[in-house]
C-alpha positions in Angstrom: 73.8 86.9 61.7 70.2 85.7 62.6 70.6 82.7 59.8 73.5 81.8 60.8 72.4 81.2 64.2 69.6 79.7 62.9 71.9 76.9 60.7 74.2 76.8 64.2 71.2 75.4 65.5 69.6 73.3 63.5 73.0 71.8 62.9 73.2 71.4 67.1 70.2 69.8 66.8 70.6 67.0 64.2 74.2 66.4 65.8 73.0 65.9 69.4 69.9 63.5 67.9 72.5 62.0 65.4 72.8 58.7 67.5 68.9 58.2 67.8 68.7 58.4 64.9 71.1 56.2 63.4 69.9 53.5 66.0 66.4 54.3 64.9 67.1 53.6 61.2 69.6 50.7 61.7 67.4 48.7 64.4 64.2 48.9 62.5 66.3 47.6 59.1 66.8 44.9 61.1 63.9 43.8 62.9 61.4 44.6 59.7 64.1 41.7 57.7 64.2 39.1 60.5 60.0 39.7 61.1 59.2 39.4 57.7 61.8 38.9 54.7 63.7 36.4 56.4 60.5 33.7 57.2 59.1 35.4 53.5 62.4 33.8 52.1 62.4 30.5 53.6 59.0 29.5 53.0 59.3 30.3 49.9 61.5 27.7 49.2 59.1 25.3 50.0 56.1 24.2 48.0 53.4 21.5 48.3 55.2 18.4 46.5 53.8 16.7 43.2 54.0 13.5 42.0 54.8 13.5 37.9 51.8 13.6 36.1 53.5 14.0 32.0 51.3 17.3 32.1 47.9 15.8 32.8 46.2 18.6 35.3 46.2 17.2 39.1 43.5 18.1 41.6 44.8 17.9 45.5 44.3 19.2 48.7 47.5 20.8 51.2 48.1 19.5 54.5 49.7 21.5 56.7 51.5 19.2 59.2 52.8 20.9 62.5 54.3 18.9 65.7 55.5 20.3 69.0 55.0 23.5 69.1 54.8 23.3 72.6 54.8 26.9 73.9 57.2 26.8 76.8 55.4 28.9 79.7 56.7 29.9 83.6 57.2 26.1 84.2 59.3 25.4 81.6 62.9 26.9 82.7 62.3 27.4 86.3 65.9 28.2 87.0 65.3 31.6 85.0 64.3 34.8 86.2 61.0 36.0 85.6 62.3 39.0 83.1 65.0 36.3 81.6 61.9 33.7 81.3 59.6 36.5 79.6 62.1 37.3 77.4 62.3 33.6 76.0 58.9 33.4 75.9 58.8 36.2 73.5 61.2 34.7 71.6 59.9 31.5 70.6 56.5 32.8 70.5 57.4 35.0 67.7 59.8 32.7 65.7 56.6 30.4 65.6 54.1 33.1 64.8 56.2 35.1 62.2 56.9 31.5 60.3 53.5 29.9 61.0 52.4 33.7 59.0 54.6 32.9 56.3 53.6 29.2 55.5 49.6 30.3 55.7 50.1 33.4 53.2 53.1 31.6 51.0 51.5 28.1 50.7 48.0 28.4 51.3 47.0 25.2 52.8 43.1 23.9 52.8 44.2 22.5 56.6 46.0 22.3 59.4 47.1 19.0 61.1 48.4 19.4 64.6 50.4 16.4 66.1 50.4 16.9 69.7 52.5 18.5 72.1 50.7 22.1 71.6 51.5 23.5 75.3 54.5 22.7 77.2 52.8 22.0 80.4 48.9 21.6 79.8 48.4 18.1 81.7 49.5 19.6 85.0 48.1 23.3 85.1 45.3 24.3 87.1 42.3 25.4 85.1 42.9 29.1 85.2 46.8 28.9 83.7 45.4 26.4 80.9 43.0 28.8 80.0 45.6 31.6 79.9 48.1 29.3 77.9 44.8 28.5 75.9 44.5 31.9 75.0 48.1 32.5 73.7 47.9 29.0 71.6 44.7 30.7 69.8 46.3 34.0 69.4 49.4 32.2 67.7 47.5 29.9 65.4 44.1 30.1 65.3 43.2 34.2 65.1 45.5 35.1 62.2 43.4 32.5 59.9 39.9 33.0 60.8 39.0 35.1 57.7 40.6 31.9 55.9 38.6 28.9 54.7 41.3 26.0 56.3 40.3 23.4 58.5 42.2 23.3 61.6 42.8 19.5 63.8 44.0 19.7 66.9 42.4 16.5 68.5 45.7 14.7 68.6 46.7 15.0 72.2 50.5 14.5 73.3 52.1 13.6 76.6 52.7 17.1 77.9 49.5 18.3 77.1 47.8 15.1 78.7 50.2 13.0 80.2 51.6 9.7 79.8 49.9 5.9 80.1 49.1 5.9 83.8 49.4 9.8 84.3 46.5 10.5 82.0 44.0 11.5 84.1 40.5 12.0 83.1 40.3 15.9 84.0 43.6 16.5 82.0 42.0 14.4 79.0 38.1 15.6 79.1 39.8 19.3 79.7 42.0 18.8 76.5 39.4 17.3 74.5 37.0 20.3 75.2 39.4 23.0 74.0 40.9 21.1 71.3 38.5 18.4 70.1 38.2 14.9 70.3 40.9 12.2 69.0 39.9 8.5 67.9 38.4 9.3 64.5 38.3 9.1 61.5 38.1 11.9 59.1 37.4 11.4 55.2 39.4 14.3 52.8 39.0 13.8 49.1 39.0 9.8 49.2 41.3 9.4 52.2 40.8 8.2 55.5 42.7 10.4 57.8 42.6 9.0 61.3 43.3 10.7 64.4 44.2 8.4 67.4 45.3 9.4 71.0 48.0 7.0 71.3 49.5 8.0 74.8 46.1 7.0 76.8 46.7 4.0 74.9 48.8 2.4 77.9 46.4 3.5 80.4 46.2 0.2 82.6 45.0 2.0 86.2 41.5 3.7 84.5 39.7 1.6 81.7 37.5 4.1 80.9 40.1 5.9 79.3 41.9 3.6 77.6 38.4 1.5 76.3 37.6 4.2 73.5 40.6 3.6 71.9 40.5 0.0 72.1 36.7 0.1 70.8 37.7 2.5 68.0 40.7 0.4 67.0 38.7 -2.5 67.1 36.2 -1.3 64.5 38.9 -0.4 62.5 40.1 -3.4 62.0 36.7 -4.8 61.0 36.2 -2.6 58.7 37.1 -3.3 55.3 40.5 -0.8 53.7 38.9 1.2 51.0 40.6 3.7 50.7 44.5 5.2 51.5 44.7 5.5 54.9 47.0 8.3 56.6 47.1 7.7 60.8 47.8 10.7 62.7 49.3 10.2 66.2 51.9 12.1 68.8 54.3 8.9 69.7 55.9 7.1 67.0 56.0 3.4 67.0 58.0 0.7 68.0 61.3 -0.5 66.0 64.8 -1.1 66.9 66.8 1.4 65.9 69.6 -0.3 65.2 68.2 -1.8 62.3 65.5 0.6 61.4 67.9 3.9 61.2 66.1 7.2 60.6 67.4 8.5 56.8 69.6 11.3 56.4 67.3 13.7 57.0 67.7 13.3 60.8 70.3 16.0 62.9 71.3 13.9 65.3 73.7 11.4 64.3 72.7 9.1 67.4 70.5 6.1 67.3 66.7 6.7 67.7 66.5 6.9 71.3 64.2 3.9 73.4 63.6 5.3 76.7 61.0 6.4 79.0 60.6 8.0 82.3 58.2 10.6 84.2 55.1 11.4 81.7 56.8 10.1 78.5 57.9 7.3 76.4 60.1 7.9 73.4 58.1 4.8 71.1 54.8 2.9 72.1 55.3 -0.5 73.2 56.1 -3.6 70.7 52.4 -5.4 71.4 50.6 -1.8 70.5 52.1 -0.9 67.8 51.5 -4.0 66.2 47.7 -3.9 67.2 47.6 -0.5 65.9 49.2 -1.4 62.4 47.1 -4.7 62.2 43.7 -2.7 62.7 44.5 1.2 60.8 46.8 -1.0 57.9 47.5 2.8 57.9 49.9 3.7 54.2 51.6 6.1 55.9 51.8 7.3 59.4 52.7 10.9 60.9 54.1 11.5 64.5 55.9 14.2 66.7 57.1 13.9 69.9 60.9 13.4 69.1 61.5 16.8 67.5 64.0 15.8 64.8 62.8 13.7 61.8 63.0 9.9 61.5 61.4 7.8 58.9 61.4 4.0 58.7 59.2 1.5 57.1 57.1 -1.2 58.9 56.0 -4.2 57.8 53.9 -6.9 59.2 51.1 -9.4 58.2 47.3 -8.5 58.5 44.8 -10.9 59.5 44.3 -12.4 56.3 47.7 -12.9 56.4 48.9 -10.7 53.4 52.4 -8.7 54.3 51.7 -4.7 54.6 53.9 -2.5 54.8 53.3 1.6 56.3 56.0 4.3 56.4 56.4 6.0 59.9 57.4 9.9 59.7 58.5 12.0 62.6 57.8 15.7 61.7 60.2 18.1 63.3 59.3 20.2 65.6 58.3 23.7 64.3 60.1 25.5 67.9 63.2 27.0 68.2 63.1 25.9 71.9 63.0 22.2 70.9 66.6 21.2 70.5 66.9 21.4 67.0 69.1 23.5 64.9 66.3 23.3 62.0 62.9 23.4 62.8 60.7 22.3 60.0 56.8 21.6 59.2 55.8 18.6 57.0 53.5 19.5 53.7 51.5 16.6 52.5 50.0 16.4 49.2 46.6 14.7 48.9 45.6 13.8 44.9 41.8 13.4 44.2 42.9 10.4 42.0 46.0 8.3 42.2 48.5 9.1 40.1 50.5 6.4 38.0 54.7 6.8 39.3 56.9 7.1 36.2 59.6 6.1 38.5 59.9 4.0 41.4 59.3 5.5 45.0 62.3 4.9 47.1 62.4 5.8 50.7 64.8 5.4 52.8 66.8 3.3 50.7 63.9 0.7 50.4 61.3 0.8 47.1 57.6 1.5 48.6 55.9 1.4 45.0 57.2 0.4 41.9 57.4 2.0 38.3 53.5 2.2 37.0 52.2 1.7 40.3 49.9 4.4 41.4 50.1 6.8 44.7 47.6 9.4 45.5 49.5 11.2 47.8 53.2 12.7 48.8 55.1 15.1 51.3 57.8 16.9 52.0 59.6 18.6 54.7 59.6 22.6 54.6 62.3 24.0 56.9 61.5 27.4 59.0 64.0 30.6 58.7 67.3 29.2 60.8 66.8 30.5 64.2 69.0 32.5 66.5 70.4 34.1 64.2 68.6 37.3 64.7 69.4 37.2 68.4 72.9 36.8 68.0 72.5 39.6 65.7 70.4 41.9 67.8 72.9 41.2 70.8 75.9 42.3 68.6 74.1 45.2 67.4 73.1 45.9 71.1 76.7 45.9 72.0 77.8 48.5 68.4 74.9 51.0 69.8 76.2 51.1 73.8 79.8 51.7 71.7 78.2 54.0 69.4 76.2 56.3 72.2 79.4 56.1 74.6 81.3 57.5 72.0 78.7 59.9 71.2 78.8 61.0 75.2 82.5 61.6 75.6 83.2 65.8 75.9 85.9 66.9 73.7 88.3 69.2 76.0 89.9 72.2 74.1 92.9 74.1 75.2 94.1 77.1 72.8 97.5 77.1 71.2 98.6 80.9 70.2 95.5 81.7 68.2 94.4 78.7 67.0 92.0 76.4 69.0 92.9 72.7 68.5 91.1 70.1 70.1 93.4 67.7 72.4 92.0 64.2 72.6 93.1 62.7 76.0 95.0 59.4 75.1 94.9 57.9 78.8 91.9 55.6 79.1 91.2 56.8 82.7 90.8 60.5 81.2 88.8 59.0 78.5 86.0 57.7 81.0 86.4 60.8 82.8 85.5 62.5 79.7 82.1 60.8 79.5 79.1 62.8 79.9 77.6 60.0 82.0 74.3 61.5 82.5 73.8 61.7 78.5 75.4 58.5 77.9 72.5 57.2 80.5 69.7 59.3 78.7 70.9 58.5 75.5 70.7 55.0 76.8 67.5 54.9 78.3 65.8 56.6 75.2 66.7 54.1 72.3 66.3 50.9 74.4 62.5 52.3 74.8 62.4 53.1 71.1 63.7 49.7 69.9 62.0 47.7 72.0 59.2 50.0 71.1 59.7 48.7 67.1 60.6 45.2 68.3 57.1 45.0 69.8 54.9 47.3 67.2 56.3 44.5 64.9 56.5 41.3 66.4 54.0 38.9 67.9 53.1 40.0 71.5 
């Protein structure tokens, strides 16, 4: 009698637990894929490109190139409640950080090249928020490699962490430079130039103490004689008309590049600058953010000697969900210690850069991120199936006896049904695996 009891209530036990946990075991199956095997699967798609080589060992350095990240902050969607404004924050946070993981453990690069852009709202924060927001871009991308030997830029300054032209301001630019180091130089890697200029002071016409550096630093540029491949590094791309320079199929949007500008932005630097930029860098290539969806045209023009250059223009995707893209991306370049001789011609964008036997000492590639909201249009379905599943698991069975057999009558009439419900364990039940998955969600996500 005594083990029977004993069976009768262990078997009480495990039924009046059951929906714990089965949410327990389903919602952590999910949250452990999207956190890790999902990113794990998408980077490792990607891989840094190589040029042909007929089997002769290449030595290169991987550069990780990331644009826009900008983290979105209580300024960003200020018609949001503060919980519904959290929550998104979370969000994008970990999308970034949980695909940002994946490409530093996956690919391995020797460094990072940010392209502006990295806070949503750093030109016009008070001192104590930017510190704050400081904080959470160092936790997202600078903590989780510091036991790894990669070289991190992040002196390229874009117009929401700065402003624009005439809304830079010198505390907003000295403040950016001294947590994120200075733009307008160059930096040598393995026999390239890699230059790093703040384009969007550029414009600065009210304070020339701003805008002189850049001026001064462009104009020893052009000076100095092109000895090597040079690879410019800015946040805003430049000028073209876009309806005869179109972006490549790579692009989402099927629209025209846009040419606008308004408060704190401009979607291309002027005609005039662009064309002083390209005449003093002669950059090869040239690699922007700022429009969030890639773009990539060719630009030619003469140099002072008159000799017609030419320099391809790349917009790397944004790496945010929050960005307005359906596929955010990073860019991996591919820097050769020696040039390489093409066995083929290099086509991009319909137009041949270098021809067959020519030699190139570098190439890239785009690497797209894990797709995004899918896992919260997933975990809101789910969310949905578990209310179902512990309502169902709430409802009291009543019993009426027929003769001497006990049946169990199920009400059919929906307002006996929700009469039925044990609210107060429906409520419980509630209340205990919402704190237990959001308990996983944040033991395994980035907080």
């Amino acid at each position: 009698m005594r083990m029977l009891l004993k069976k009768g209530t262990c078997l009480s036990f495990i039924t009046s637990q059951l929906p714990t946990l089965v949410t327990v075991i389903i919602w952590s199956t999910m949250i452990m894929y999207f956190q890790y095997v999902d990113p794990y699967l998408a980077i490792s798609r990607c891989q840094f490109p190589k040029i042909d080589s007929a089997g002769k060992k290449l030595q290169f350095s991987k550069v990780l190139l990331i644009a826009d990240p900008q983290l979105i902050d209580q300024h960003t969607y200020p018609s949001r409640s503060s919980v519904l404004l959290k929550l998104s924050k979370l969000t994008v946070d970990n999308y970034i950080y949980k695909n940002y993981i994946s490409l530093i453990r996956i690919l391995e690069p020797d460094m990072i090249v940010f392209l502006g852009d990295l806070m949503d709202n750093g030109r016009e924060s008070s001192d104590d928020y930017y510190e704050g927001e400081f904080g959470r871009f160092n936790r997202i991308f600078l903590n989780p490699i510091k036991s790894r030997q990669i070289e991190v830029i992040t002196g390229v300054p874009g117009n929401h962490d700065i402003g624009w032209g005439n809304g830079v301001t010198q505390h907003s630019l000295e403040r950016f430079n001294r947590h994120f180091g200075a733009s307008n130089k160059l930096i040598n890697l393995q026999n390239h130039d890699l230059i790093l200029l703040d384009d969007v002071t550029m414009t600065n016409t009210e304070n020339e103490s701003l805008s002189r550096p850049i001026y001064d630093f462009l104009k020893g540029m052009r000076s100095s004689p092109k000895q090597r491949t040079r690879i410019l590094m800015q946040h805003v791309t430049l000028w073209r008309d876009h309806n005869v320079k179109t972006c490549g199929p790579e692009r989402e949007s099927k629209n025209l590049f846009p040419i606008s500008k308004g408060y704190q932005y401009q979607t291309v630097i002027d005609e005039a600058h662009s064309m002083d930029i390209l005449k003093s860098v002669k950059p090869d290539i040239v690699f922007n953010g700022d429009d969030h969806d890639y773009c990539e045209v060719i630009h030619t023009y003469e140099d002072d000697d008159g000799i017609e250059r030419s320099s391809l223009d790349i917009n790397v995707k944004s790496m945010s969900m929050a960005m307005g893209i359906w596929k955010p991306a990073v860019e991996l370049l591919t820097l050769y210690h020696d040039p390489v001789e093409l066995k083929a011609d290099w086509v991009r964008n319909g137009q041949i850069l270098k021809h067959k036997g020519e030699q190139l000492d570098y190439s890239f590639d785009t690497c797209y991120l894990a797709a995004p909201y899918t896992d919260v249009a997933l975990y809101i379905t789910l969310a949905v199936v578990t209310s179902l599943w512990i309502l169902a698991n709430s409802v009291q069975h009543k019993k009426r006896y027929v003769s001497l057999t006990e049946q169990t009558v199920y009400e059919n009439s929906v307002i006996k049904i929700i009469q039925s419900i044990a609210w107060y364990r429906f409520l419980r039940l509630a209340a205990i695996n919402f704190m237990i998955v959001l308990g996983l969600y944040l033991a395994a996500t980035f907080v």
